[in-house]
C-alpha positions in Angstrom: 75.6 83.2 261.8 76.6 80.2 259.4 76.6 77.0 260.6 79.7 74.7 260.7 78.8 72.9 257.4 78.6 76.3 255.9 81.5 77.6 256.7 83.1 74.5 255.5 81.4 74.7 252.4 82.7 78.5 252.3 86.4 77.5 253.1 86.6 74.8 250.2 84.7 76.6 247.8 87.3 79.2 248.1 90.5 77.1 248.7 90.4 75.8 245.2 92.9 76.9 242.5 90.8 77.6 239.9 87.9 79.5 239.2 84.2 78.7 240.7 80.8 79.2 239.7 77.2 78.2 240.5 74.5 79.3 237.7 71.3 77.9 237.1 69.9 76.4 234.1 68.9 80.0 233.0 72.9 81.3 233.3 72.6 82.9 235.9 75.0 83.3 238.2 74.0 81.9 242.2 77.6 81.9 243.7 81.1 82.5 242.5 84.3 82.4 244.5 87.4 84.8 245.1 89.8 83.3 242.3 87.0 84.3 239.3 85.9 87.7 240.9 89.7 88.6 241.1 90.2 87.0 237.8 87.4 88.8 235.9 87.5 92.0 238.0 84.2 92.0 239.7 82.9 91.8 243.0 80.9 89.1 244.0 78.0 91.1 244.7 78.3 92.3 241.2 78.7 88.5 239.3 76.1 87.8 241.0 73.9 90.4 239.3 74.7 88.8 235.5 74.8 86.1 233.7 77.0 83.1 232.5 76.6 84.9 229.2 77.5 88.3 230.3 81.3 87.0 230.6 81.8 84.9 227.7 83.5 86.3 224.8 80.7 86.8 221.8 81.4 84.1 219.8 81.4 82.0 222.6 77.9 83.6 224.2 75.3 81.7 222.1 76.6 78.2 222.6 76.1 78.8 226.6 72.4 77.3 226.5 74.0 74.6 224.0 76.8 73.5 226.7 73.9 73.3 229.5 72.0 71.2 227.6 75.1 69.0 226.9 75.6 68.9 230.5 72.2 66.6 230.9 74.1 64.1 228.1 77.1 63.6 229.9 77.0 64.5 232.9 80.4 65.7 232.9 81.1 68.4 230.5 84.7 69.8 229.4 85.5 72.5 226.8 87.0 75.3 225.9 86.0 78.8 226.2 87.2 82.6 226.2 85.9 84.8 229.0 86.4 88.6 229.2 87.1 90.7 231.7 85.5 94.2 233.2 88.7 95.7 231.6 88.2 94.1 228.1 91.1 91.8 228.0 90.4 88.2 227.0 91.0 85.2 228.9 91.4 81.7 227.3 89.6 79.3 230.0 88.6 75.7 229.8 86.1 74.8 231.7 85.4 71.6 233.7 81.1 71.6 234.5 78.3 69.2 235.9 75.1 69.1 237.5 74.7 69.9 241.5 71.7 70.0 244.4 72.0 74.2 245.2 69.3 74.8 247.2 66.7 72.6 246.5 67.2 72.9 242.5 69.2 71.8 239.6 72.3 74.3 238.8 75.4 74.2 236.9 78.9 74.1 238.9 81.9 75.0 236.7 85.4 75.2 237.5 87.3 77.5 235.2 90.9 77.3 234.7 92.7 80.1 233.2 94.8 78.3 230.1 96.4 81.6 228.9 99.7 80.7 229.1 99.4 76.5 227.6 97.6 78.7 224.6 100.5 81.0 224.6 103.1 77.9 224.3 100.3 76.3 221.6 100.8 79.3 219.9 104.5 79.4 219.5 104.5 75.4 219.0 102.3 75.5 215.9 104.5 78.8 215.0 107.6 77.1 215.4 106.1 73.7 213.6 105.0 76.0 210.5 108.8 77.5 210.5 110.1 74.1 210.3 107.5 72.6 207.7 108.7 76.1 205.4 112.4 75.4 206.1 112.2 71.2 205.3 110.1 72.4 202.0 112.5 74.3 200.9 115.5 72.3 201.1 116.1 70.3 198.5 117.7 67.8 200.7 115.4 65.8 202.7 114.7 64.3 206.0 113.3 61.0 207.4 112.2 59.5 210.6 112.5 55.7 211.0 110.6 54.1 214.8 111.7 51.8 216.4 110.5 48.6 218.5 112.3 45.5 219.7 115.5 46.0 216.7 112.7 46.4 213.8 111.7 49.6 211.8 107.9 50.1 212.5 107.4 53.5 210.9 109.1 55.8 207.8 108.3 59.3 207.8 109.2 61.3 205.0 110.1 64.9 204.7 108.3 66.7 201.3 111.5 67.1 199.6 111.8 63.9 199.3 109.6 64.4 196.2 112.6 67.0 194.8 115.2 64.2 195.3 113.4 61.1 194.2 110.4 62.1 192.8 108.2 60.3 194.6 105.9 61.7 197.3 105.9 60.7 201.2 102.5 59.3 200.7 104.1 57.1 197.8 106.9 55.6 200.6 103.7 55.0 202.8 101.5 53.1 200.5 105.0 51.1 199.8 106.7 49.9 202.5 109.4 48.6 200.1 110.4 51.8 198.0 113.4 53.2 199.9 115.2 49.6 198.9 113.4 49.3 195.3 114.4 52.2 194.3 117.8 51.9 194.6 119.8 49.9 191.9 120.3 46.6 192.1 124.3 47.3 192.4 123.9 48.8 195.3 121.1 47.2 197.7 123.4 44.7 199.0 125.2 47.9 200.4 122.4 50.0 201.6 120.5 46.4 203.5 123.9 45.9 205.2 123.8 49.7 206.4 120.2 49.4 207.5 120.9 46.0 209.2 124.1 48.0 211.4 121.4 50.8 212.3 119.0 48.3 213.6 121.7 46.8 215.6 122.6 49.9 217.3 125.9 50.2 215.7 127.5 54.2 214.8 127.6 54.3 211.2 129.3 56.7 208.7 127.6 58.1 206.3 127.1 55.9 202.6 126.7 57.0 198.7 124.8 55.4 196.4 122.6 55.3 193.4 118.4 55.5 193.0 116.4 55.6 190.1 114.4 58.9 190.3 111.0 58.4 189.5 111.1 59.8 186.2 113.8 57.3 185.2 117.1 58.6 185.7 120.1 57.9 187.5 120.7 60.1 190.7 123.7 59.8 193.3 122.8 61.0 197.0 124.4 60.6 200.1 122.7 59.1 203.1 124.0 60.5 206.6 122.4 59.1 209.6 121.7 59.8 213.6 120.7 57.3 216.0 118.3 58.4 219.2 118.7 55.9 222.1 117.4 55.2 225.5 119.6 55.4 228.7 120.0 51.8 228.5 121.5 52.1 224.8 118.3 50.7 223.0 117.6 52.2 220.0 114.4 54.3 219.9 114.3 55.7 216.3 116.9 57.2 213.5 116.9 60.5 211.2 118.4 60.5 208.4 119.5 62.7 205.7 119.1 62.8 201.7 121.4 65.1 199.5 121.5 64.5 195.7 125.0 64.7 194.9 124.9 63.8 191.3 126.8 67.0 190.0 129.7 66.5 192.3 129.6 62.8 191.1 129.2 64.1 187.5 132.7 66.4 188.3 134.3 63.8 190.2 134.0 61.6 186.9 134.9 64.4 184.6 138.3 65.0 186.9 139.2 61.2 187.0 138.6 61.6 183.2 140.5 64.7 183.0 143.4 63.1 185.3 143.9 59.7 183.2 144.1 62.4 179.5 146.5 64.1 181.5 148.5 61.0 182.1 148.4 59.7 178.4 149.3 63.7 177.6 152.2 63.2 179.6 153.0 59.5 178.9 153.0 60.8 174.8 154.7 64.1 175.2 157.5 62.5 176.7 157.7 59.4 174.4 157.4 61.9 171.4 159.4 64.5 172.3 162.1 62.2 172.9 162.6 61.1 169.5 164.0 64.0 168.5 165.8 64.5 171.0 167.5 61.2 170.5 168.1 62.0 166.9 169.6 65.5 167.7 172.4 63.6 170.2 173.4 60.9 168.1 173.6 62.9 164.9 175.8 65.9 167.4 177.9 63.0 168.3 178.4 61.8 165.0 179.6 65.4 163.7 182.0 65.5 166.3 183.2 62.6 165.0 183.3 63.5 161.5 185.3 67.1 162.4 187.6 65.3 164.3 188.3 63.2 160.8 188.0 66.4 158.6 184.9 65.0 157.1 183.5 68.0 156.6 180.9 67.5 154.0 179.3 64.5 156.1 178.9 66.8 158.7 176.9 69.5 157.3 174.6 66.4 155.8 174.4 65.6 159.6 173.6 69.2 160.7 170.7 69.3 157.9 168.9 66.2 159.9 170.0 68.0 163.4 167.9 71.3 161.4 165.5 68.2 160.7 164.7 67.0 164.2 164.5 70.8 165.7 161.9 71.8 163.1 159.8 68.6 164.2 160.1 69.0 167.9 159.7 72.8 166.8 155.9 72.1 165.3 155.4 69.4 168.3 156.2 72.0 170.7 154.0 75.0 168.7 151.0 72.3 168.2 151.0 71.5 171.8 151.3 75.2 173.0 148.3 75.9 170.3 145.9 73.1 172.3 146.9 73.7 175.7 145.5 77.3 175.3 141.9 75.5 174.0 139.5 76.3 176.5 141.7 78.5 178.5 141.9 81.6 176.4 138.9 83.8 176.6 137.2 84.6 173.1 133.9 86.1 172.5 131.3 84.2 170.7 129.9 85.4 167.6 127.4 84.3 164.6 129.7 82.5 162.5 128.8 82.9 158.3 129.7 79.1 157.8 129.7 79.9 153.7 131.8 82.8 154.2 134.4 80.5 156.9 134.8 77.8 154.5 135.8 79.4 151.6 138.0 81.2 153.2 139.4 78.0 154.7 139.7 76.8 150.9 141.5 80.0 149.6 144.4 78.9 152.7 144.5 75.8 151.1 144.6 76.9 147.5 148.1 75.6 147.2 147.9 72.0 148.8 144.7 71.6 147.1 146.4 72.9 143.6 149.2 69.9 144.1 146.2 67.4 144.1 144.0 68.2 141.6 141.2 67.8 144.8 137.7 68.5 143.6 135.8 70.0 146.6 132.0 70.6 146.7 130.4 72.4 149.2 127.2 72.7 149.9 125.2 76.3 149.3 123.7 77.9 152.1 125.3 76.3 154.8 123.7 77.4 158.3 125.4 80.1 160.8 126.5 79.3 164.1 127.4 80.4 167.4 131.2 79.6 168.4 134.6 81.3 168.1 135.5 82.0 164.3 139.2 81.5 164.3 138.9 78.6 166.5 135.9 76.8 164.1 138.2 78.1 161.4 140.7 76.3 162.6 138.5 73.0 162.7 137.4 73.4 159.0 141.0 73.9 157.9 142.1 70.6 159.5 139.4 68.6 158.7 139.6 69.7 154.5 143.3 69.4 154.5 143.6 65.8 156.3 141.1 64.9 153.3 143.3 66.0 150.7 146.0 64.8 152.8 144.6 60.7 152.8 143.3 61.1 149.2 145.4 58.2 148.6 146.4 56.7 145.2 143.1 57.2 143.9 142.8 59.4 140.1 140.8 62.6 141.3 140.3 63.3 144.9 136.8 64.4 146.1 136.0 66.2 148.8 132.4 67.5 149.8 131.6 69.9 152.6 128.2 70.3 154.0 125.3 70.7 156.9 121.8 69.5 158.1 119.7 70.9 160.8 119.6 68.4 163.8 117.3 69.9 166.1 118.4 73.0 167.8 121.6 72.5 166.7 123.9 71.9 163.6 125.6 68.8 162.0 128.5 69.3 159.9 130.3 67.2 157.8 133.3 66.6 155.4 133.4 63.7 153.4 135.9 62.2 151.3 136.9 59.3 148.8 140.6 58.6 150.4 142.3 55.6 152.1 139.0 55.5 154.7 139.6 54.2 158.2 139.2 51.3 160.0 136.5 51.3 162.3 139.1 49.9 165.3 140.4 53.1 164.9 137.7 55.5 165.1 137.9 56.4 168.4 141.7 56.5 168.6 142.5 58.4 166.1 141.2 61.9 167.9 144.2 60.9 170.3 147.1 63.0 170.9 150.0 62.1 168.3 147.9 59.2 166.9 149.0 59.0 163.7 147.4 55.7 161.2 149.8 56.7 159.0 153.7 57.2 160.4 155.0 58.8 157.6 152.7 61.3 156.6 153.5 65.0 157.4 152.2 66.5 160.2 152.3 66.2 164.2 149.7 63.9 165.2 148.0 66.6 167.3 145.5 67.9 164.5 142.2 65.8 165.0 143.3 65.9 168.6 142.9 69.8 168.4 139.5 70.0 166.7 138.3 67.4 169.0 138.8 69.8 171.9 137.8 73.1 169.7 134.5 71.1 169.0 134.4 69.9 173.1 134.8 73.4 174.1 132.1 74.7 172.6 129.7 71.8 173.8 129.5 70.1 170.7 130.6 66.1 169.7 133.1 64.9 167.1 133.1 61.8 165.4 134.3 59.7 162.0 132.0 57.2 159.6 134.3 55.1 157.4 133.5 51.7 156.5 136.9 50.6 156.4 140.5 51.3 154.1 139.4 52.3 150.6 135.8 53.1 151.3 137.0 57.0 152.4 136.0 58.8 155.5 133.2 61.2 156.7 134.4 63.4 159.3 131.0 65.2 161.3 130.3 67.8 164.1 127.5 69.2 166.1 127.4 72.9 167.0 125.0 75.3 168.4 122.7 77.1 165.7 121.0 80.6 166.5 118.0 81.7 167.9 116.0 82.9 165.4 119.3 84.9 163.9 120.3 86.6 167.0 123.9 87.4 167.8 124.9 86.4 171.3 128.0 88.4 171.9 130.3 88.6 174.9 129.6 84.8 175.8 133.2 83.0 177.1 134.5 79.7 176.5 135.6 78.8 179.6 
């Protein structure tokens, strides 16, 4: 029959929620209770037949003499452990031990908690961090965390894409406390400080744009969108904040404002020009009216000729104009382009303006091939020979000279001549539409307008070189060259 002090041993020894035992400093086992026997599956009788090692998982079993001895260190021992059942299954346990009195000797008692389900949630917590750590490294926006104590920014953590749209790594905005403002230009600090400053007050902000300099030197535009996390008392605990590089919409916003304002000089010149002829057409209808009503017949076919006049004009303004709208819209394939071969056959079109000149042109032998649309670059050539026999000016024997250089990947042509020249004011101006230096030449105005866009369109660059009037002109473009000689065929201008 127990006495009172063992049955109140018994009771609490068994009333606990976790698991008990009592081994010696051998492992083996001197008392267990009902939670571990029900846990592991074993009677009592029959835990009390084995050892501490005879339920730990094997690669747990050899460091059992190791956590006993710790026990005489510390006193008070905690770790981690994996027991395993009669039925095989394991069972994550951590395990709370010290030294007891049993009997009249030293033993071990341990309570073991079963942790199966905190593992399980570890489990999905370090899966669920992984997922996010894959997702954040593959955007190529980025995230940051800014803390927050008493209204001042005490910590910056960077996502690693930051390194994608900056190019500087989060252990880079560690070191330097000072990067996210340094790296922004000058222009616009004033702007990002007096966003920062509205955050740190607590205040709801809209998102801002504004330049960095990427590590690597260039200029990048990003957006900067930004949630605030408060207490229930409205203090602000931290922010996130999100990075996109928007340069490329920046880059097309520019190009559409660009595209916009050619549009409105287009319109502006179309009207003004147009108009002209227009202008003449009405006063010389009104002045044949005039003239049949006084039986002045011969006036009025003289009148009717400069009506014929004005229509052929607005005629070729009307054709020109149709021809460069359809730059860049019309789909052509692009082919290797004989430059020799396109050139003389530019000259043998101009056989007869050239013949009324006397114009010596020179052209240069094995001119490189190119990639680009041959009636288009045709086109180009044409102009840009003609508008040099064209300005020849007063001088005894024109001379015109056509040639290339390699520049890189690409090629540079050119056609130079010894005409009027330009003035250097005017470089720029003259690729206008209907800018014409000289009024009362022939022609529309629209030609160096055209081969500007030709030469555009097929991502190349056109420009003049003239000294000034009398000094003649040098009119160059850039253009793709091959690859090694290879046609690329079905490519678009688009």
């Amino acid at each position: 029959m127990q006495s009172s002090g063992e049955g109140k041993y018994r009771e609490l020894f068994e009333l606990g929620s976790d698991g008990l035992i009592i081994h010696d400093l051998n492992g083996k086992m001197l008392d267990v209770n009902r939670i571990i026997c029900d846990r592991l599956g074993y009677s009592r009788e029959e835990l009390l037949q084995m050892t501490q090692v005879e339920i730990e998982a094997p690669e747990c079993a050899e460091l059992v003499s190791e956590r006993i001895f710790q026990i005489f260190a510390d006193m008070l021992h905690v770790f981690e452990t994996c027991h395993v059942a009669r039925d095989g299954s394991r069972i994550p346990t951590e395990v709370c031990c010290r030294l007891i009195d049993y009997d009249g000797q030293q033993a071990v008692l341990s309570a073991a908690r079963d942790i199966t389900e905190r593992k399980l949630i570890e489990i999905r917590l370090s899966e669920s961090e992984a997922r996010y750590r894959r997702i954040t490294e593959g955007l190529t926006d980025y995230q940051y965390t800014v803390r927050v104590e008493n209204g001042s920014a005490i910590q910056t953590t960077m996502s690693p894409a930051c390194a994608t749209v900056t190019g500087y790594m989060p252990e880079d905005f560690a070191v330097d406390p000072f990067l996210w403002i340094t790296m922004v230009v000058p222009e616009d600090r004033e702007l990002v400080r007096g966003q920062v400053e509205k955050i740190l007050a607590g205040e709801d902000i809209l998102p801002i744009e504004h330049r960095i300099i990427h590590k690597n030197g260039e200029l990048r535009w990003i957006s900067d969108t930004t949630i605030l996390f408060k207490n229930e008392s409205g203090q602000l605990l931290a922010y996130d904040g999100v990075i996109k590089d928007i340069t490329e919409r920046k880059q097309y916003e520019h190009l559409l404002e660009d595209k916009n304002a050619e549009l409105e000089r287009f319109t502006y010149t179309v009207s003004h020009d147009l108009k002209s002829p227009l202008i003449t057409i009405q006063g010389y209808a009104s002045v044949i009216r005039s003239d049949i009503e006084k039986g002045n017949y011969l006036r009025a076919v003289e009148d009717l000729r400069r009506i014929d006049g004005a229509a052929a004009k607005m005629t070729a303004l009307l054709n020109d104009l149709l021809n460069l709208s359809r730059i860049g819209r019309q789909i052509n394939v692009i082919a290797l382009i004989d430059m020799n071969r396109l050139v003389n056959d530019a000259l043998m079109q101009l056989e007869g303006v050239m013949a009324h000149t006397q114009a010596e042109v020179v052209v240069q032998p094995h001119l490189p091939s190119v990639l680009g649309d041959p009636v288009r670059i045709a086109e180009v050539v044409q102009n840009l020979i003609e508008n040099a026999v064209k300005y020849s000016g007063d001088i005894g024997t024109a001379r015109i000279e056509v040639g290339a250089r390699q520049d890189g990947k690409d090629c540079l042509f050119f056609v130079r001549d010894n005409g009027i020249g330009i003035d250097p004011r005017y470089h720029k101006s003259i690729f206008g539409l209907f800018n014409k230096l000289d009024a009362k030449s022939e022609g529309t105005g629209v030609g160096l307008a055209l081969v500007k866009r030709i030469i555009e369109v097929h991502g190349g660059r056109v420009w003049v070189e003239s000294e000034g009037p009398g000094t003649g002109s040098k009119f160059c473009f850039i253009l793709q060259g091959t690859d090694e000689g290879k046609l690329i065929s079905g490519r678009q201008i688009s």
